[in-house]
C-alpha positions in Angstrom: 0.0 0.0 0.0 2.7 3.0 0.5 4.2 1.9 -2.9 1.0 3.1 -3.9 0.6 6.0 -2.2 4.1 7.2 -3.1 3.3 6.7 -6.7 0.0 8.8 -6.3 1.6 11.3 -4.0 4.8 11.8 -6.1 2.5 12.3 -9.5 0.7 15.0 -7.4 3.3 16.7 -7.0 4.3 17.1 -10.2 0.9 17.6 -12.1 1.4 14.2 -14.1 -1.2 11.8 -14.4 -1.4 8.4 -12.5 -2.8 5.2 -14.0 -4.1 2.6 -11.9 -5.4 -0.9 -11.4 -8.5 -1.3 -10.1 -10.9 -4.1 -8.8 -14.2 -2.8 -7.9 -16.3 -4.0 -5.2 -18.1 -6.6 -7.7 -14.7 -7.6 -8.3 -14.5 -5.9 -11.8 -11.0 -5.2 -12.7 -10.2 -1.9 -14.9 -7.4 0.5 -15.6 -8.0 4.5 -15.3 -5.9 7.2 -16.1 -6.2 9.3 -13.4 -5.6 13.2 -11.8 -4.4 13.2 -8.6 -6.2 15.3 -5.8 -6.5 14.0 -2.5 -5.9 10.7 -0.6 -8.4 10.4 3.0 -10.5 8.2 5.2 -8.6 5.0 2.8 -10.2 6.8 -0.5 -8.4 8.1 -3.2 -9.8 10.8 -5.0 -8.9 11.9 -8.6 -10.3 12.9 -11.8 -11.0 9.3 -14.1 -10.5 10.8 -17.5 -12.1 7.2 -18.8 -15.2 8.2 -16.8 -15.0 12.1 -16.7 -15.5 13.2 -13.5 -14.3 12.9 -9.8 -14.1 9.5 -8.3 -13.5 7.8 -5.1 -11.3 4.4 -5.2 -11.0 2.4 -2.4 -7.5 1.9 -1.7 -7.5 -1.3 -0.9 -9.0 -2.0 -4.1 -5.7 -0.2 -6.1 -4.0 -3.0 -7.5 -1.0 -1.2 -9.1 -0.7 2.7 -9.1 2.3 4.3 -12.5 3.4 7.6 -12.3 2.8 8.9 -16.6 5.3 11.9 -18.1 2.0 13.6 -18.9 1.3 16.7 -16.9 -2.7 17.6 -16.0 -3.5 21.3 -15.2 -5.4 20.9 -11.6 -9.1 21.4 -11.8 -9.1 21.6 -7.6 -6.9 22.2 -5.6 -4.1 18.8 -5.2 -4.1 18.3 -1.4 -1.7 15.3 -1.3 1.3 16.0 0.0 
């Protein structure tokens, strides 16, 4: 789990995008390219550009988390630190 929060914190900080793995709570597995904005309460919260809008993943549901070379201009304020 703190591989993947490093991954998401460290493409916070430097406006890139973060792709995940993701298996849902139907056990649906997907990949999102995500914005990174906040991590709280074991959610992590970014924009899914596949689904276009803010989303909430469970963390423990994150299978893999990769840091992209392609920047995002924030739509909210990035809270991770």
């Amino acid at each position: 789990m703190t591989n993947i929060y490093n991954v998401i914190a460290s493409s916070a900080k430097d406006l890139v995008l973060v792709k995940i793995g993701y298996k849902d709570s139907k056990g649906n597995l997907s990949e999102r390219a995500t914005e990174p904005y906040e991590i709280k309460n074991g959610k992590y919260y970014g924009f899914c550009l596949n689904k276009g809008s803010i989303r909430a993943f469970d963390l423990d549901g994150i299978t893999y988390a990769t840091k992209t070379r392609e920047k995002f201009s924030p739509r909210w304020p990035v809270k991770i630190l």
